[in-house]
C-alpha positions as CSV (number, residue, x, y, z in Angstrom):
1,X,136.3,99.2,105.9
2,X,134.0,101.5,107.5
3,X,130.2,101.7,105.9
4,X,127.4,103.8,106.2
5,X,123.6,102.5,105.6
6,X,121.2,105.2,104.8
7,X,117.5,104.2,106.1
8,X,116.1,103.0,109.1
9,X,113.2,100.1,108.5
10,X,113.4,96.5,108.3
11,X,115.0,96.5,104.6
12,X,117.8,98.3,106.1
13,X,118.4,95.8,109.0
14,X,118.2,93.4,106.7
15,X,121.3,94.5,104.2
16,X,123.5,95.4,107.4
17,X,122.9,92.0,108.7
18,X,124.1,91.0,104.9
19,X,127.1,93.2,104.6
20,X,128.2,92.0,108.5
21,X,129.3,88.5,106.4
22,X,132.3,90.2,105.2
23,X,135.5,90.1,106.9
24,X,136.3,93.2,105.6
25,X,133.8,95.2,107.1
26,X,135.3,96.7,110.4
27,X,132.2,99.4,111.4
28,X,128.8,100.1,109.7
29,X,126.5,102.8,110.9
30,X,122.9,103.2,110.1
31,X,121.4,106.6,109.7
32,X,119.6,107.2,111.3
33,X,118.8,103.5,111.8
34,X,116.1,102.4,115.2
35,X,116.0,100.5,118.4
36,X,116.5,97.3,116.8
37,X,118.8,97.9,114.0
38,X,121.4,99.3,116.6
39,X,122.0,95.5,117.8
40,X,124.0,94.8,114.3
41,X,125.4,98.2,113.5
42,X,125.8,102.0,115.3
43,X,122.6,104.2,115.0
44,X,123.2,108.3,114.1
45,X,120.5,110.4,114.7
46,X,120.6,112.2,111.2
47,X,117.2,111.6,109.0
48,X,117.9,109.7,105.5
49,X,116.8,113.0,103.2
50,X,119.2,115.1,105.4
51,X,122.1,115.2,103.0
52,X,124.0,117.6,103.9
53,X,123.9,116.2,107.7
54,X,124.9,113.2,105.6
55,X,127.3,114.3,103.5
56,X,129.3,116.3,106.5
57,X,129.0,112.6,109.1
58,X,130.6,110.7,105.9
59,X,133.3,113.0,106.0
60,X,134.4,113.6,109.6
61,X,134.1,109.8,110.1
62,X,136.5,108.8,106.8
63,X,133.7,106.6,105.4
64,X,134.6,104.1,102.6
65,X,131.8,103.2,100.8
66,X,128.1,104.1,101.5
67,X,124.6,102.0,100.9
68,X,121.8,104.3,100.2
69,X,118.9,102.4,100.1
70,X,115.6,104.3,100.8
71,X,114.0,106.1,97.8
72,X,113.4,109.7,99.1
73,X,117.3,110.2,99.6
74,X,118.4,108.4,96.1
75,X,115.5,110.5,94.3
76,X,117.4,114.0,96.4
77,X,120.2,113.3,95.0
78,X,122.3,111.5,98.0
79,X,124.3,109.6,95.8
80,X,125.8,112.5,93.8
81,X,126.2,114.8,96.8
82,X,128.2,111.8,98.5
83,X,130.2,111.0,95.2
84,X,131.3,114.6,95.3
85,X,133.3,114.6,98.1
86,X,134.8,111.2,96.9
87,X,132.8,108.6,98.4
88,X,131.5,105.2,96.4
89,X,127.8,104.7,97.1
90,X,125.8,101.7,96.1
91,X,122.8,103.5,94.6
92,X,122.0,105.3,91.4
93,X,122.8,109.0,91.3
94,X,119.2,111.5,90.9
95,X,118.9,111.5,87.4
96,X,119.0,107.6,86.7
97,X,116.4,107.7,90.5
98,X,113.8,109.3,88.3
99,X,113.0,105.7,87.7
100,X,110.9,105.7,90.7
101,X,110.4,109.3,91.2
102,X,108.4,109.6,88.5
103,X,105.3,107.5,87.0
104,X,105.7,109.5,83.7
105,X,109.1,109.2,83.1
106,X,108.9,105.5,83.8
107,X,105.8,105.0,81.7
108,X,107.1,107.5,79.2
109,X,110.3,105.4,79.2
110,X,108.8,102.2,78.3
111,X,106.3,103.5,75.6
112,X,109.2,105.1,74.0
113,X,111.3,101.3,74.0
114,X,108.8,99.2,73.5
115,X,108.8,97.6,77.2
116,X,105.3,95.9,77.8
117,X,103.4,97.8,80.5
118,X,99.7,99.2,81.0
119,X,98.5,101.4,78.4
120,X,98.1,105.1,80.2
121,X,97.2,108.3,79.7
122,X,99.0,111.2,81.6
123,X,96.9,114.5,83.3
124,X,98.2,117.7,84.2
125,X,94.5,118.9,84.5
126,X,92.2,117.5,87.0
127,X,89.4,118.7,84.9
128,X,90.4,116.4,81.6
129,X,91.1,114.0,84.3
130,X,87.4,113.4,85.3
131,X,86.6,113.6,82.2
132,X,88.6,110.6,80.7
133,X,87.4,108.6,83.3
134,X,84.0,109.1,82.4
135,X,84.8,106.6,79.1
136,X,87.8,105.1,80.6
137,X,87.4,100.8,81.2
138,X,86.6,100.2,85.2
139,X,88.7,98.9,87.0
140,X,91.4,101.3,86.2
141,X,94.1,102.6,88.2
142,X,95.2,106.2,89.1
143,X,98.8,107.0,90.0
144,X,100.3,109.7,91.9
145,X,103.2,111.0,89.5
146,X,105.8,111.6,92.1
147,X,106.6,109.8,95.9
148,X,104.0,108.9,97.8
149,X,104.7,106.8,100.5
150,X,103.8,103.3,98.6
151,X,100.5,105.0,98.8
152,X,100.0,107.1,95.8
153,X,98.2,103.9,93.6
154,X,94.6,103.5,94.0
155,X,93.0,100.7,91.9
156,X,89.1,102.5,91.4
157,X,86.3,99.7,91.3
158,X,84.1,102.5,90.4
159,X,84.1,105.6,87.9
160,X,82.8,107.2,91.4
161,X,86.4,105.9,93.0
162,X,88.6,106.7,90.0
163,X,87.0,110.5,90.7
164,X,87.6,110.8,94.2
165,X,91.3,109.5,93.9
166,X,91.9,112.3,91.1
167,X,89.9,115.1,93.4
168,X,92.0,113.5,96.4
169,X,95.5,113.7,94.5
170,X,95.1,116.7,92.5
171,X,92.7,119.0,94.1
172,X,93.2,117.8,97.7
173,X,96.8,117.3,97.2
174,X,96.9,114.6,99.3
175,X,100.1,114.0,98.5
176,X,101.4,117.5,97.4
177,X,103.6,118.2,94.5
178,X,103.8,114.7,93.6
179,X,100.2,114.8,92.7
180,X,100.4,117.6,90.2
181,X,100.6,115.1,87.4
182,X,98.5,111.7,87.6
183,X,98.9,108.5,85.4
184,X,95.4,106.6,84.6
185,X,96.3,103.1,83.2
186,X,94.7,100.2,82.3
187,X,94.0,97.4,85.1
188,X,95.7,94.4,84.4
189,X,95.7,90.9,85.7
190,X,97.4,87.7,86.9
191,X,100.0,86.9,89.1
192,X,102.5,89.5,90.6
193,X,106.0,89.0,91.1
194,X,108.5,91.3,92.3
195,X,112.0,90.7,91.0
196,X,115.2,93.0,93.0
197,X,118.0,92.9,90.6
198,X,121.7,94.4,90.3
199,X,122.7,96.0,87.8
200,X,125.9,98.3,86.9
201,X,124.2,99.9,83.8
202,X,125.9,97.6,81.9
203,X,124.7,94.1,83.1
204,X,121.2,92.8,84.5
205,X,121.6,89.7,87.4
206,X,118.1,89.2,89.1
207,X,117.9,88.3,92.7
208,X,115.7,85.3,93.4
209,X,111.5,86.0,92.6
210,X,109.2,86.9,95.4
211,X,105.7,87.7,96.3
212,X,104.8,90.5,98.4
213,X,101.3,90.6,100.3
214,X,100.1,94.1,100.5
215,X,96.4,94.2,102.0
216,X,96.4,94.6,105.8
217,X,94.3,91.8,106.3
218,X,94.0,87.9,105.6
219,X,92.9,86.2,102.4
220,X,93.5,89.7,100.7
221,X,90.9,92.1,102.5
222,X,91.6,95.3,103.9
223,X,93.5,98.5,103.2
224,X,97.1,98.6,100.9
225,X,100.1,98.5,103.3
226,X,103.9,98.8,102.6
227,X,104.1,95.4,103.1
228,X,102.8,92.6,105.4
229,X,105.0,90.0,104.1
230,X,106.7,88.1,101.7
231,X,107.9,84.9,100.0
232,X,110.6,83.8,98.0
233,X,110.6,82.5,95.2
234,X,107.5,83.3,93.7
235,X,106.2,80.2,91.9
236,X,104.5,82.2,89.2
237,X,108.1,82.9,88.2
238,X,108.9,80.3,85.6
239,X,111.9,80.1,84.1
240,X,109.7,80.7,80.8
241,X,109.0,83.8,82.1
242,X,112.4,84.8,83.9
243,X,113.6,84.0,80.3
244,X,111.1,86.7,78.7
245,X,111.2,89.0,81.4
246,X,115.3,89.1,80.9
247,X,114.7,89.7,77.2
248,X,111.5,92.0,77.1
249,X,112.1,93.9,80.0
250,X,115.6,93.9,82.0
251,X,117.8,94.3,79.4
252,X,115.8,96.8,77.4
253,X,115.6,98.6,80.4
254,X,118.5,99.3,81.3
255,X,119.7,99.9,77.6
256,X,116.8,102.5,78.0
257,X,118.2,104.1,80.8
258,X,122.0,104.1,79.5
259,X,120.1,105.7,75.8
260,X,119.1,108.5,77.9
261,X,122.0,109.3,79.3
262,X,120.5,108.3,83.0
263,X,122.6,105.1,83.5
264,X,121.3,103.3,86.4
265,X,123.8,101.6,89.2
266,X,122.6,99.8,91.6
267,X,119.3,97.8,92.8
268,X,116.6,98.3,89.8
269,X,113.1,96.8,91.6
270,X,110.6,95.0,88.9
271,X,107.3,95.2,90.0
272,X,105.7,92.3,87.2
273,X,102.0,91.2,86.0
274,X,102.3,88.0,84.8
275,X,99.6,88.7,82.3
276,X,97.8,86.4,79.7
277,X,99.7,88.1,77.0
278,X,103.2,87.8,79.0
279,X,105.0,89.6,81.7
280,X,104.3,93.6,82.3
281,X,105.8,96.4,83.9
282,X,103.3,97.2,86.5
283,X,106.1,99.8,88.4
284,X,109.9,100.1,89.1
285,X,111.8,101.3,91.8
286,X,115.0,102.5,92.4
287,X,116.1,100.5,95.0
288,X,115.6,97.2,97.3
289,X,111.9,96.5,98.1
290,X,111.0,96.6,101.4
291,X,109.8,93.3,103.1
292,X,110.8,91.4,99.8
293,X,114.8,92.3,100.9
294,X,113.8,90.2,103.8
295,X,113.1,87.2,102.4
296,X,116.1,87.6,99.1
297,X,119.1,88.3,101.1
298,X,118.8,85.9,103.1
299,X,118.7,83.2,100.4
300,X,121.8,85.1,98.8
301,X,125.0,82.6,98.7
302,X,127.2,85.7,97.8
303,X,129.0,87.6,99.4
304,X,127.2,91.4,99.4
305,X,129.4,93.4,99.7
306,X,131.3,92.0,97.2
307,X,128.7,92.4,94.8
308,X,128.1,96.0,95.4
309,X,131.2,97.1,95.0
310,X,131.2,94.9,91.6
311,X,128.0,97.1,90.8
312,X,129.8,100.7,91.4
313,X,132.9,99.3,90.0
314,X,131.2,98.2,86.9
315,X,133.1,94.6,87.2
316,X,129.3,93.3,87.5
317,X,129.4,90.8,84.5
318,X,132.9,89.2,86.6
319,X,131.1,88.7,89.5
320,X,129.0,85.8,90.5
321,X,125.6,86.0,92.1
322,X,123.9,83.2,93.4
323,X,121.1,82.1,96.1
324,X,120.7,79.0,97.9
325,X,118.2,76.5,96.1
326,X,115.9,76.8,98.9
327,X,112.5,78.6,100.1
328,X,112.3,81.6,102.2
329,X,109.3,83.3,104.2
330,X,109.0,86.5,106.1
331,X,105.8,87.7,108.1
332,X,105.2,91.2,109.4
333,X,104.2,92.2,112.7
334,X,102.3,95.4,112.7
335,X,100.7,97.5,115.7
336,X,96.8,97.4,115.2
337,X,95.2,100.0,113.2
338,X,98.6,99.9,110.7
339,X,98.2,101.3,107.8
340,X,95.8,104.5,109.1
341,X,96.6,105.1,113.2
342,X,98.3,103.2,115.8
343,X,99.8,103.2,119.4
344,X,103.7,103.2,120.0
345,X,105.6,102.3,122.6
346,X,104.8,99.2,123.9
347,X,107.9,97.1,125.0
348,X,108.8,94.2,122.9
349,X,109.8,90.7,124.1
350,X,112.1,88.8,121.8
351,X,113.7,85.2,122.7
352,X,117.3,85.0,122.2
353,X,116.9,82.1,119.8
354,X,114.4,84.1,117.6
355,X,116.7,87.3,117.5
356,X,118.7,86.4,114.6
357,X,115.6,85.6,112.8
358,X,113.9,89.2,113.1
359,X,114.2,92.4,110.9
360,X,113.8,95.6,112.3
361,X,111.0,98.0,111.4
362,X,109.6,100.1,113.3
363,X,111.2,100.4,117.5
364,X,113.4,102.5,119.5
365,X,115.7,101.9,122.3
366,X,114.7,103.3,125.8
367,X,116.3,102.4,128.8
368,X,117.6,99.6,127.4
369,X,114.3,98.4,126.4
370,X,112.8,97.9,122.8
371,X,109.7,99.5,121.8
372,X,107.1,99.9,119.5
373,X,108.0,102.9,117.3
374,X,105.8,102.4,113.9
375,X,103.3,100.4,111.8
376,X,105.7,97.4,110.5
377,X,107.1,96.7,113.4
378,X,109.1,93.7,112.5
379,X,109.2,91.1,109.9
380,X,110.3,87.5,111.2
381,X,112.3,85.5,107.9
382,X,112.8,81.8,107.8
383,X,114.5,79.9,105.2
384,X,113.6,75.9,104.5
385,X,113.9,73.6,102.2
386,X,110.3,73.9,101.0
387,X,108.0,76.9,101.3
388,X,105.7,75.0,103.5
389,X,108.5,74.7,106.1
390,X,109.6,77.8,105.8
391,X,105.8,79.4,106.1
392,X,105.9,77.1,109.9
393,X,109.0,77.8,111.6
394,X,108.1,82.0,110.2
395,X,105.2,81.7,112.3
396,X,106.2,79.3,115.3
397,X,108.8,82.5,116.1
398,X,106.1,84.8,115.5
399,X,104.3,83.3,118.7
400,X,107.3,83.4,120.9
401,X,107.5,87.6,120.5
402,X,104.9,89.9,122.0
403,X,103.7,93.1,122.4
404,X,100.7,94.8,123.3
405,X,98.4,95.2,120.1
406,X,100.3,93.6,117.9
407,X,98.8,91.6,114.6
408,X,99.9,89.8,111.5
409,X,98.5,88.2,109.1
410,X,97.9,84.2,109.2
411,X,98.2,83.4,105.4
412,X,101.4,84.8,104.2
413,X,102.5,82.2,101.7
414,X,98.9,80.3,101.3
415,X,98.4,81.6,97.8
416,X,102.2,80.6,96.7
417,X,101.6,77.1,98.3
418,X,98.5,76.8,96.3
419,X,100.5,77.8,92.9
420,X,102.6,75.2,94.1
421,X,100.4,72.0,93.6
């Protein structure tokens, strides 16, 4: 079998080195991929939202079955353009992508079925927009409708913030056409947990829980990142709640989705509160989140591949899915001054023994050295048999690899541990 994975960051390196497990799998090549990814799998310069350049690579290389995991691609319609010319993809097609592609739609969604999420109010006008937030509760949190990066949510502190995020994303179009509609919602509280799930439109099976650390710096200062690491599982993820969560939202979710004719296949991302009145939508995406992939895969007893093809097939309810019973952490290395501006290309040192360890991000290949080539540079995953291990042997590799201005944060994990006790 020859695959294709579409995306190039450390989520990507991680479900190649996944879908290498197989036997089956002859040849897998990442487009575009980077420096590091082309250790486990053959890089093609073609960008993931090029889908024609896509499209014609799948078919003068006889591809089998295709992985398209970033969002921008999946929301352009790569899926459909790929099943066209007769090629499976582990994905869902545009319309059921809308998921993620737009805050309206989702919210929209889950008002309509009665899935617990923020309440919200949707703007078209910046005007009514300022206005609302003139009464609205503080803290409250403002939305890009569309893409943005993982950077189109602003939490406001302040009426004065919650203005400047809608002059910013409607006026300022900071983040163009996907700021021409805003969500303002109500701030909610308690725990988050992420929860990456399959699902063939027919049949929800969760991945194992994790906990995703998004502020750049330690004990939860600084700006929002895409991610600076991650643990798994997330403690605050009872079985209580996996039980409600399953009932309240999964299921009705996808029933949702199949209602409006939008069936989702594929990876459907919970982003949870674990509120005092129960779990709540706080966002979904359409795909695996990116580092939380780095910590669930490799906790995953079965076989990928397998299970995507169960999830185009629509055989997902046959198939089993199950992760070890054991703890799993994964800490980002960034280059300093990630998420606003940074250097590249500084060479990266990585012990043999610590390669098999490391995820991608962010580095290209020159002269058959690795460099810096991004923010996230690479996320570093360890699994133990307790989240304390695993949170030690992450960061004992973390001090064998260097490069010049790199940084990391030294408490991934300490809030879990403390949930713990």
């Amino acid at each position: 079998m020859k695959l294709m994975v579409i995306g190039g960051g450390g989520r990507e390196h991680a479900i190649i080195k996944k879908l290498k497990e197989n036997k089956d799998v002859e040849k897998i090549y990442a487009l575009p991929g980077n420096g590091g990814i082309a250790l486990d799998a053959e890089c093609v310069n073609i960008s993931a939202t090029d889908i024609d350049g896509i499209v014609a690579f799948a078919k003068d290389n006889a591809i089998d079955y295709a992985v398209v995991a970033p969002d921008d691609p999946l929301v352009l319609g790569c899926v459909d353009a790929l099943n066209a010319i007769g090629i499976p993809c582990f994905g869902p097609n545009k319309n059921a992508a809308i998921i993620e592609g737009s805050k309206v739609f989702s919210k929209n969604l889950m008002k309509k079925y009665g899935i617990p999420t923020a309440q919200y109010e949707v703007f078209t006008d910046a005007e009514k927009a300022l206005e609302y937030v003139k009464t609205a509760p503080i803290p409250t949190v403002i939305k890009a409708d569309g893409l943005a990066l993982g950077k189109g949510v602003i939490i406001a502190m302040t009426e004065k913030e919650a203005e400047d995020a809608i002059i910013e994303i409607m006026q300022d179009k900071k983040f163009g056409a996907s700021g021409n509609q805003i969500v303002i919602e109500e701030f909610l509280t308690g725990p988050e947990v992420s929860v990456l799930s399959f699902t063939d439109g027919n049949v929800v099976k969760p991945m194992v829980s994790s906990m995703d650390h998004k502020r750049a710096g330690d004990n939860d200062t600084g700006l929002n990142t895409g991610g600076m690491g991650t643990i798994a599982p997330n403690p605050y993820y009872t079985k209580e709640v996996a039980d409600r969560c399953m009932e309240e939202i999964f299921l009705p979710t996808i029933r949702a989705m199949k209602a409006e004719g939008r069936t989702f296949k594929g990876c459907l991302y919970f982003g949870l509160m674990i509120t005092e009145n129960g779990p709540k939508v706080i966002e979904y995406n359409c795909r695996f989140g990116d580092p939380e992939t780095q910590v669930v895969l490799p906790l995953m007893k079965s076989d990928l591949f397998t299970v995507m093809k169960a999830v185009t097939e629509e055989t997902l309810a046959d198939t089993p899915v199950e992760f070890e019973d054991a703890h799993a952490a994964c800490v980002v290395m960034a280059s300093a001054g990630y998420p606003v501006s940074y250097e590249k290309g500084y060479e990266m040192t990585i012990p043999e023994d610590v390669l098999p360890y490391v995820y991608v991000a962010g580095a290209k290949e020159k002269d058959g050295k690795l460099l810096t080539n991004g923010g996230r540079v690479l996320g570093v995953t360890s699994v133990a048999g307790s989240l304390k291990e695993a949170i030690a042997a992450s960061y004992e590799k973390v001090e064998k690899i260097h490069f010049d201005n790199a940084f990391y944060r030294h408490d991934i994990g300490a809030r879990a541990l403390k949930a713990e006790v």
